[in-house]
N, C-alpha and C positions, 0 to 999 in steps of 0.2 A: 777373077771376078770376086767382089766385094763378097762375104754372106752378109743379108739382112734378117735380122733377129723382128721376128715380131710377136705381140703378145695378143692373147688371145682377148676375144669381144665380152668372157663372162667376165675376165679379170680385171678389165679397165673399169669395167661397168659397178663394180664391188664397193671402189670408194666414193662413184657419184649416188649408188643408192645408202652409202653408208653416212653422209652428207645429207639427202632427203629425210632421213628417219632419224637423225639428230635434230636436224631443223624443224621438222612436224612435231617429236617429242618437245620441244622447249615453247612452242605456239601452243599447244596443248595446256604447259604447265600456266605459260601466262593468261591464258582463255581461262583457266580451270580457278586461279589465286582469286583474283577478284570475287568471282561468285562462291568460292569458302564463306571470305571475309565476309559477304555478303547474307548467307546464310545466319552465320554464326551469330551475325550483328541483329537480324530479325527472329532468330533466337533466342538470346538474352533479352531481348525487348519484349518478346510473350510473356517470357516468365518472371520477369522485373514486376514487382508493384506500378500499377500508374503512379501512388504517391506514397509518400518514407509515412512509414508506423508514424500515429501523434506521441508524442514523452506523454509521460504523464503528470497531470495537472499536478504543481506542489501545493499544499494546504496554507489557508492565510497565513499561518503561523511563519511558514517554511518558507515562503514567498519575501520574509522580510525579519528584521532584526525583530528579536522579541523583545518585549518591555519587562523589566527586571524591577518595575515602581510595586508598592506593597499595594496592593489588592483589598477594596474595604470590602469588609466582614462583618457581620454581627455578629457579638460573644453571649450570649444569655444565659444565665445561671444556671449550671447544671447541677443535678442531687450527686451526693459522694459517689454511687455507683457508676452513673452514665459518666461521670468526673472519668474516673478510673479507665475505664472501658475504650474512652476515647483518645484518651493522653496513648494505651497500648496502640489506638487505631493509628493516629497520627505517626508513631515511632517504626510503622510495618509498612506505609504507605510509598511507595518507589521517587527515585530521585524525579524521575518522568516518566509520562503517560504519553507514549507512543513518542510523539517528538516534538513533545510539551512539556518544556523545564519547568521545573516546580519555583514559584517566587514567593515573597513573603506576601504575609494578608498582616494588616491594621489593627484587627483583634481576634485574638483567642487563639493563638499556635499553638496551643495543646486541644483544640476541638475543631480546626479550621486549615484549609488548607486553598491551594491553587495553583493552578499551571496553566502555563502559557498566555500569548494574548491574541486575538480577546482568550478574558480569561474563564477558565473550567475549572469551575469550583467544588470542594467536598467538604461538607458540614457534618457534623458528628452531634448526638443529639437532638431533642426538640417531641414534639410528637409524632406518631405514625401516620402513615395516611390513610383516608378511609378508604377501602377498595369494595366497592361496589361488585354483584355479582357476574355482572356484566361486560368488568374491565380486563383487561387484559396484564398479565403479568409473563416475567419471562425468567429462566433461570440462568445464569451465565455463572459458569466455574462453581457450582453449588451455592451460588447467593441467589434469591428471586427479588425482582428488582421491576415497582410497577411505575409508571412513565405518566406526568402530567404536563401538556403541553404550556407553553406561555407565549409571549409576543415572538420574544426574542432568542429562547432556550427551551430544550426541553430537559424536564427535571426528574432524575430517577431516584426514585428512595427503597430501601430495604423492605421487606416486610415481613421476612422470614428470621428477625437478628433483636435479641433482647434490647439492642438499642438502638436506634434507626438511624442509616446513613444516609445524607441525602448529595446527588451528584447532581450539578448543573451544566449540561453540556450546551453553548450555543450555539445557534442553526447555522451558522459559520461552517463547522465541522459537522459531516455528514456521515449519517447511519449512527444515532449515538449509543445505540445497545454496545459497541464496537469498543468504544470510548471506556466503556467504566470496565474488560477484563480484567488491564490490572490492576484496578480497583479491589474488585472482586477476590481476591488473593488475600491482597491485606487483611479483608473485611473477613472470612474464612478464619484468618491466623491468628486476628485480635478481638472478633466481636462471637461470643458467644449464640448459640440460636437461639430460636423465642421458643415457647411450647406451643405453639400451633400458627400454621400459618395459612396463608388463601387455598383455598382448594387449588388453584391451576399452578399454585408450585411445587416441582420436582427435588427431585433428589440429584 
């Protein structure tokens, strides 16, 4: 008589639960990918900007080709001293002021100066201006420098400096106390101080 071999009911049973917990684990993973992705993408969207930083704004000047034509000036006769004084200012005064090439002016480059366009101008001699007690004066890099407004510019001149510098900054260009630091340098290196100056300036 034949033997018949038979295998037992845990053994059979082995590869169809080992088949079930394959199958459940891979339904799991693809149930589970989607809603990662999902997460993740809701995610990055909380913490994203709703919108990109703005650049920052360039300056008239920067915005466009600057003008390289001579710049009118008036030259007014200066005495020998302020002569002197100013020819040292002009020689100390920077190629550019911030990112404002310096261009020629029409008269007086030994007292006169300018950069950029529109242009910003610095005048060396004349007389001081009168500062009332009231006015406001400001010191920047050890110059004090008090501010008169105009249509189109506002105008700072020295008042602390044997010979008085005056800067015109157009309302083009904004915050103009900003405008004349390195001004203020030169003015330090080549223009002597006065013997007295407004009360509200520093040292």
């Amino acid at each position: 008589m034949d033997e018949i071999t038979t295998t037992p009911a845990s053994e059979s049973a082995t590869p169809r639960r080992d088949r079930v917990t394959r199958r459940a684990a891979l339904l799991a993973t693809l149930v589970a990918l989607p809603v990662t992705v999902a997460v993740a993408g809701f995610t990055f969207a909380k913490l994203s900007p709703d919108t990109p930083a703005a650049a920052p704004s360039p300056s008239p000047s920067a915005a466009r080709p600057q003008s390289t034509a001579p710049v009118e000036m008036p030259a007014p006769t200066l005495a020998e001293r302020p002569a002197i004084v100013c020819r040292a200012l002009m020689s100390q005064l920077p190629a550019s002021v911030r990112e404002l090439n310096q261009r020629p002016v029409t008269a007086g480059p030994e007292q006169n100066a300018a950069y950029g366009d529109p242009a910003l101008t610095v005048a060396c001699g004349g007389s001081a201006p009168i500062v009332a007690p009231t006015d406001d004066v400001w010191t920047i890099n050890k110059v004090c420098w008090h501010a008169a407004e105009e249509a189109d510019a506002t105008v700072l001149t020295t008042v602390d400096r044997e010979t008085p510098v005056r800067v015109r900054v157009p309302k083009a260009y904004e915050q103009p106390l900003q405008w004349v630091t390195p001004i203020s340098d030169a003015v330090v290196a080549a223009v002597p101080s006065a013997r007295s100056a407004p009360a509200g300036c520093t040292a």
